[in-house]
N, C-alpha and C positions, 0 to 999 in steps of 0.2 A: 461489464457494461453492456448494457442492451440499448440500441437503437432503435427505436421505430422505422420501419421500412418506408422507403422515398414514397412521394409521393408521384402521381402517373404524370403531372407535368413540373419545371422548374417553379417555385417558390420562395421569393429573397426570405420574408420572415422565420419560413421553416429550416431555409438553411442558416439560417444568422444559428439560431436557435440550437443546434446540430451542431454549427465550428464553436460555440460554448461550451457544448455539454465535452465536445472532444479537447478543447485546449484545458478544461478543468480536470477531466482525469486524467491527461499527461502530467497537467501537474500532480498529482497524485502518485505518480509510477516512479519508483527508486529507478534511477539512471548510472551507465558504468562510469567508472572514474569519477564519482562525487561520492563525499561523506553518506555515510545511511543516518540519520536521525529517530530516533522510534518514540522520541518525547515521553508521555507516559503508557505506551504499550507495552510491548514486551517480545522478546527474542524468545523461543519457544524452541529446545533442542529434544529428537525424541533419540532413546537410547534405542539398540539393536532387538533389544528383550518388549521395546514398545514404551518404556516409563519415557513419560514425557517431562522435561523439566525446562522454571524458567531461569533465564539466565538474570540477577542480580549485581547492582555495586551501590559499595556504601560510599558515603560520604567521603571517605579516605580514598576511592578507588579503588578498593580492592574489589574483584572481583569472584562469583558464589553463585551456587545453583539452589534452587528449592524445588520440592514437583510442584506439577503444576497442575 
C-alpha cells in the first residue's frame, strides 16, 4: 500500500480520506488467531527444487496439489 505523503498543513478531508484507505486494507490483511479464508484464490506451495504447486479440494474434501 502506497500513501501519498501528508500534506504541509492538517487537512480533515485528506485525512478522512487516508483513515479509509488504512481501515480498508486492514481489512484486507489475514490476522493471527482467525480462520484464513482464500475464497477462490489459491494456496500456492513452492517445492525445494523451485516447482511450484497449487494446493486443491474436491468437493469430498479431499485434499491434492496440481503445478501451478
Amino acid at each position: 500500500m502506497r500513501l501519498p505523503d501528508p500534506p504541509a498543513r492538517y487537512i480533515q478531508s485528506t485525512e478522512s480520506v487516508r483513515n479509509r484507505q488504512l481501515v480498508q486494507a486492514d481489512a484486507e490483511n489475514h490476522k493471527r488467531d482467525r480462520d484464513v479464508e482464500v475464497g477462490m484464490g489459491r494456496v500456492i506451495l513452492t517445492a525445494p527444487n523451485g516447482t511450484r504447486y497449487a494446493l486443491v479440494v474436491s468437493n469430498a474434501g479431499v485434499l491434492s496439489t496440481v503445478t501451478a
